[in-house]
C-alpha positions in Angstrom: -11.8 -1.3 -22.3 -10.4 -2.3 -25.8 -12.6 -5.4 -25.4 -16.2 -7.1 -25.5 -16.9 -7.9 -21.9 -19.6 -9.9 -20.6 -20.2 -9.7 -16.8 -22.7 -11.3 -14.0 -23.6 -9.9 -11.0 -24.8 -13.0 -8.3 -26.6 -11.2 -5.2 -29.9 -10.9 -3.0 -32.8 -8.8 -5.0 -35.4 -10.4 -2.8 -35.3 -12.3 1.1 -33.5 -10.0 3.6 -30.5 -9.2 2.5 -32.2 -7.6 -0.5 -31.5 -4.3 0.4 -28.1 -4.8 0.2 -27.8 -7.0 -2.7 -29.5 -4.5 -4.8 -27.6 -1.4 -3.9 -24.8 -3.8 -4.9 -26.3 -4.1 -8.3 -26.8 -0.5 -8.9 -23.7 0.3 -8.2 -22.1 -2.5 -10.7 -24.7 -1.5 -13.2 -23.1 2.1 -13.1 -19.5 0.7 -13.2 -20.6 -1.6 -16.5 -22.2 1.4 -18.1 -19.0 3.9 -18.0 -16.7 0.6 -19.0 -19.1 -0.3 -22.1 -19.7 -3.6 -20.4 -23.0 -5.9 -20.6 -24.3 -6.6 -17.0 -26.7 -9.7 -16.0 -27.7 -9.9 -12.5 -29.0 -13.0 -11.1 -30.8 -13.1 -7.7 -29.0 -15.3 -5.2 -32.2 -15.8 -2.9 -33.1 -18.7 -2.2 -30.1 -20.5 -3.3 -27.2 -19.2 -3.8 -26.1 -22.1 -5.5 -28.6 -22.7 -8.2 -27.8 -18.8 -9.1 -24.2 -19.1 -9.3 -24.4 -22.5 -11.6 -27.0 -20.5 -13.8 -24.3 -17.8 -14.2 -21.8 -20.1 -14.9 -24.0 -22.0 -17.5 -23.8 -18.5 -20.3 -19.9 -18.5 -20.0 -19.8 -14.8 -19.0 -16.6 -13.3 -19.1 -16.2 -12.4 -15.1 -19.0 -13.4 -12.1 -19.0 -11.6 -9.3 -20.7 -13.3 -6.4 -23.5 -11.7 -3.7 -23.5 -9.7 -0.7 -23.8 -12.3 3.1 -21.0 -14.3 4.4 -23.2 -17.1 4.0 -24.4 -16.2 0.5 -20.7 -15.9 -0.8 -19.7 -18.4 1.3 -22.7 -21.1 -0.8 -21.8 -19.6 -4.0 -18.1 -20.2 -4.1 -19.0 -23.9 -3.3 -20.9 -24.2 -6.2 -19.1 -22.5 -8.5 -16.5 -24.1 -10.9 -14.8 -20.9 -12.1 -13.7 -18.0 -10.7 -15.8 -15.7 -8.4 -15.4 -12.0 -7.5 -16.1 -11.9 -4.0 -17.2 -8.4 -3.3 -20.0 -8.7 -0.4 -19.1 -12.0 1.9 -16.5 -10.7 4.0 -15.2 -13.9 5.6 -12.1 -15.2 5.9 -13.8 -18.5 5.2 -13.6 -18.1 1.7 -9.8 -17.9 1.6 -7.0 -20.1 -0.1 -6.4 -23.0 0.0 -9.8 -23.9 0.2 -10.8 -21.6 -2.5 -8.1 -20.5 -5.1 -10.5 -19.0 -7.3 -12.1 -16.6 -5.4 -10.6 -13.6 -5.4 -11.6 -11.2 -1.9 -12.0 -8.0 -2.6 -12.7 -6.8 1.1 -11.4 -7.4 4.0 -12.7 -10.5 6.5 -15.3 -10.2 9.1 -12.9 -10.8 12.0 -11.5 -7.5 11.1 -14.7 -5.8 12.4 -14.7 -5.0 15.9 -11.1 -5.9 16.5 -10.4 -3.2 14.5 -12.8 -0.8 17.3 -10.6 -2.0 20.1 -7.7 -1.5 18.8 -9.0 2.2 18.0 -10.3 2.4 21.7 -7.1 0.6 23.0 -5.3 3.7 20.9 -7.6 6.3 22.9 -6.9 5.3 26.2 -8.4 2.2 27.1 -6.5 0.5 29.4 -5.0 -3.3 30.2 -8.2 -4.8 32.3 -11.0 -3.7 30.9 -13.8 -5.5 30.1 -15.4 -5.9 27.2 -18.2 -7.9 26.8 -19.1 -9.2 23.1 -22.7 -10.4 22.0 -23.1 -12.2 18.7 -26.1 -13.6 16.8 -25.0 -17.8 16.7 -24.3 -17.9 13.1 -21.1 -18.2 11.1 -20.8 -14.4 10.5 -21.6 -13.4 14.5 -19.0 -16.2 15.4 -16.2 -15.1 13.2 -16.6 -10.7 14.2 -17.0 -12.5 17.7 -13.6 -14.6 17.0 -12.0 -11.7 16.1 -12.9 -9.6 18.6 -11.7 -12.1 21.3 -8.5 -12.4 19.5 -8.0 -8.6 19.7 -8.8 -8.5 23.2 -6.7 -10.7 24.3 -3.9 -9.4 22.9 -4.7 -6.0 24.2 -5.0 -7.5 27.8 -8.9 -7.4 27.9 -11.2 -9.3 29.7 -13.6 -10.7 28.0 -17.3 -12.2 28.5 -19.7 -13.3 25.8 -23.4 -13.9 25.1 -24.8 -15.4 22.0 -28.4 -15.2 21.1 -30.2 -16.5 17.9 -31.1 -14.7 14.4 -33.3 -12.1 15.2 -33.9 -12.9 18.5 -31.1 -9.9 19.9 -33.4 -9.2 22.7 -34.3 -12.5 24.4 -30.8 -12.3 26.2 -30.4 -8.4 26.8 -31.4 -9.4 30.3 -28.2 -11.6 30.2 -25.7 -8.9 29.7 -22.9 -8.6 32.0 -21.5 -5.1 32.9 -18.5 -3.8 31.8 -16.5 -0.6 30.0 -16.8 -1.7 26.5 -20.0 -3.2 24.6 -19.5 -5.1 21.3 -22.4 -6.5 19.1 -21.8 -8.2 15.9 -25.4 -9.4 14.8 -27.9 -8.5 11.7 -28.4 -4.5 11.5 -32.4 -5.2 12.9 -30.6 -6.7 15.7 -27.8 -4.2 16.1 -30.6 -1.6 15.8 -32.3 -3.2 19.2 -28.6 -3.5 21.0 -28.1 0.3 20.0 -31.3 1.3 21.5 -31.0 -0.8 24.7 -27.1 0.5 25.2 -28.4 3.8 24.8 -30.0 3.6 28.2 -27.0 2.1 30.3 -23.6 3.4 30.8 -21.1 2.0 28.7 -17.6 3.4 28.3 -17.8 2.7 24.5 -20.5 0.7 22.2 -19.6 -0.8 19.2 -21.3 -2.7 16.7 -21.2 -3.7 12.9 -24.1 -1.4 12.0 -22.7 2.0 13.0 -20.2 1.7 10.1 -23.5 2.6 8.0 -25.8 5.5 7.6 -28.6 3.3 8.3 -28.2 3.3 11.3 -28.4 7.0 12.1 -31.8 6.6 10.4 -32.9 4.1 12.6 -32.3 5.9 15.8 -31.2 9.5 15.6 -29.5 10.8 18.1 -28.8 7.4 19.9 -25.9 7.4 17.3 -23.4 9.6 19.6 -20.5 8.1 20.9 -21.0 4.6 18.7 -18.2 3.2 17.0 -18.4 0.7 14.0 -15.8 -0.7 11.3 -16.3 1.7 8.3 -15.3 0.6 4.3 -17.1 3.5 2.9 -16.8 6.9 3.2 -17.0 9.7 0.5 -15.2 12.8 2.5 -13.8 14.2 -1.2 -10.4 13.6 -1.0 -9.1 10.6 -2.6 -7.3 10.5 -6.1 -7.8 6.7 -6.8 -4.9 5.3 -9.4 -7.7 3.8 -11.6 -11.9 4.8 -11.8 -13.7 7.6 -11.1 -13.6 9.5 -7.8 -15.5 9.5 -4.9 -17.6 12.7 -5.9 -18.6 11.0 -9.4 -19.3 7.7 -7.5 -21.6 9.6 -5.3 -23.5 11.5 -7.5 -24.1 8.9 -10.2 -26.0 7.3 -7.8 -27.6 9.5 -6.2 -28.9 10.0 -9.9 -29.9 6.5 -10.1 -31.2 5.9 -6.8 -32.0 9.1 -4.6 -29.9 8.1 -1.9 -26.4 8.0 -1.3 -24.4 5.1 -1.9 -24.3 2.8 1.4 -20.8 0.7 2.1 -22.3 -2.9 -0.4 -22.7 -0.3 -3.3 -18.6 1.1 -3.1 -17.7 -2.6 -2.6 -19.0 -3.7 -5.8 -18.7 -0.6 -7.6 -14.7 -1.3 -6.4 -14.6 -4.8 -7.3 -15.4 -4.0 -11.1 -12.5 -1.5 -11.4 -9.9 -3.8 -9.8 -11.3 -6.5 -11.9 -11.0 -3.8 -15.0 -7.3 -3.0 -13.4 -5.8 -6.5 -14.0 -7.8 -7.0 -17.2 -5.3 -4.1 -18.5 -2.2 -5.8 -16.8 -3.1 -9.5 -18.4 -3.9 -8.2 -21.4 -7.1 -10.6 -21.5 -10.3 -11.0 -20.2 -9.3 -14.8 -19.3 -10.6 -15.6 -16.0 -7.4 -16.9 -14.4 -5.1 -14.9 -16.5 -6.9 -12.0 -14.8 -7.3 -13.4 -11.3 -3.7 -14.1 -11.4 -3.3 -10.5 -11.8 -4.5 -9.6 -8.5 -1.5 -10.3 -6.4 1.0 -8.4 -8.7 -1.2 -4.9 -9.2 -1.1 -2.8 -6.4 -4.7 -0.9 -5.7 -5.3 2.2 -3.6 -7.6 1.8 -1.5 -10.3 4.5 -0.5 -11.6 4.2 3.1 -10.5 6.1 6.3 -10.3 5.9 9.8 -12.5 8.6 10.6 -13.6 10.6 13.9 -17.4 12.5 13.3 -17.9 15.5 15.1 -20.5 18.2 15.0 -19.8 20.3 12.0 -16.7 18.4 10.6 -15.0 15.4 10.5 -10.9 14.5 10.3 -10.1 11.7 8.3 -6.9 9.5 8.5 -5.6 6.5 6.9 -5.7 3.1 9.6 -3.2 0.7 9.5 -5.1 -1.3 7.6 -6.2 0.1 4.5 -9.7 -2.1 4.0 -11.0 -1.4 7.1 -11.5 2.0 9.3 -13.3 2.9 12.4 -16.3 5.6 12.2 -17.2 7.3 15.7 -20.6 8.6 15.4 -21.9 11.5 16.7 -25.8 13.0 16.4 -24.3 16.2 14.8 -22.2 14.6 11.9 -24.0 13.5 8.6 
């Protein structure tokens, strides 16, 4: 880099999000080791909070927050300096409310509007209905929001049922017909949706879950014909501006991990070269010199809209560049 760095990584390494917080971390860890940074990494569970005020107590040189809306969302509150937000994608954490967090993702609401407007592309007409169930918390309402917003402007009809964390199958009984099924709930509870859709006819299923490999795990071949919003995927064809490519991304940690890198572990591994990026156009590791940055660099962005078929896939760039659609098909790894 030309410079001593010091960097923080705020994120779940215990509680449930832990699985994602510290794929998160091992993908940072990676990005610090090739750019000759130190890494710290905090665990944001119980309170994100008290983590994010610890970081900020050893003046670190850049702090990247944790992976949950909710998480992100408690961290930037408590934080007085800036914050890398790499793993809450919610629009809640946008200006003017908070000018020093910098988003590296796209929002939530983006989610499943972004699945209708791929089905809406493949034929589905004016007068369908789509029925959206949410777990009642402030990520569920805000892909739920979105969702609604999209549908409406597509000429949808809508209907919606909530249910509580965790809890997906209490209301299952409560699910109207209709063409189009969209969940936006914890992947335990998308996992249940998934298997329940699997037995009814649905012209399309969507959830927030069948953007990642997980899932496929989880239920095998009760994957075909889902669709999910996809930030991550490694087909070996991008040329990225600044970093490594997706084929050394991939196999340094599958070195380091023994699995390949799930959707949290690109965002933060992507966070750290962007945050690299305008460190090279300020010309300073100051915080706001370098946040400032982000508005006048432009970044390339890596994901796809991508259709998964049995024996190959076709990958082409959506309309917006943080956020694709994966079909998902039994036959497609």
């Amino acid at each position: 880099m030309g410079v001593a760095a010091r960097a923080v990584l705020v994120t779940p390494l215990s509680g449930p999000l832990a699985r994602f917080g510290k794929a998160g971390a091992s993908a940072l860890a990676l990005w610090a080791e090739r750019s000759g940074l130190s890494l710290e990494v905090i665990d944001a569970y119980p309170s994100a909070a008290s983590a994010i005020r610890a970081a900020e107590a050893s003046r670190p040189d850049v702090v990247f927050g944790p992976y949950g809306s909710g998480p992100a969302v408690a961290a930037a509150a408590a934080s007085n300096g800036v914050l890398w937000n790499h793993g809450g994608a919610t629009a809640r954490l946008a200006r003017p409310t908070y000018p020093r967090v910098v988003n590296v993702e796209s929002p939530a609401y983006r989610y499943l509007a972004a699945v209708l407007e791929t089905l809406a592309a493949d034929g589905l007409g004016a007068g369908s209905q789509v029925v959206i169930i949410h777990v009642d918390t402030g990520f569920g309402r805000e892909v739920a929001e979105g969702a609604a917003v999209a549908a409406r402007r597509l000429g949808l009809l809508r209907r919606s049922v909530t249910f509580r964390p965790g809890r997906a199958r209490d209301v299952l009984a409560q699910v109207p017909a209709g063409d189009v099924l969209l969940s936006a709930g914890s992947f335990d509870d998308d996992v249940v949706i998934a298997q329940w859709a699997s037995k009814r006819r649905w012209r399309a299923v969507g959830l927030v879950a069948a953007g990642v490999d997980e899932l496929r795990h989880a239920i095998g071949d009760r994957v075909e014909g889902l669709y999910g919003p996809c930030q991550w995927f490694d087909d070996g064809t991008d040329d990225p501006a600044d970093g490594p490519d997706s084929e050394w991304f991939s196999h340094c940690y599958r070195d380091a991990n023994g699995t390949e890198p799930p959707y949290p572990a690109a965002a933060a591994f992507a966070a750290g070269v962007v945050w690299q990026r305008c460190v090279k156009e300020a010309g300073t590791v100051e915080s706001l010199a370098v946040a400032g940055r982000v508005t006048t660099t432009r970044h390339d962005h890596l994901v796809r809209s991508v259709s998964c078929r049995p024996g190959h896939r076709r990958a082409n760039r959506p309309s917006d560049p943080r956020r694709s659609v994966a079909r998902r098909t039994a036959g497609a790894d």
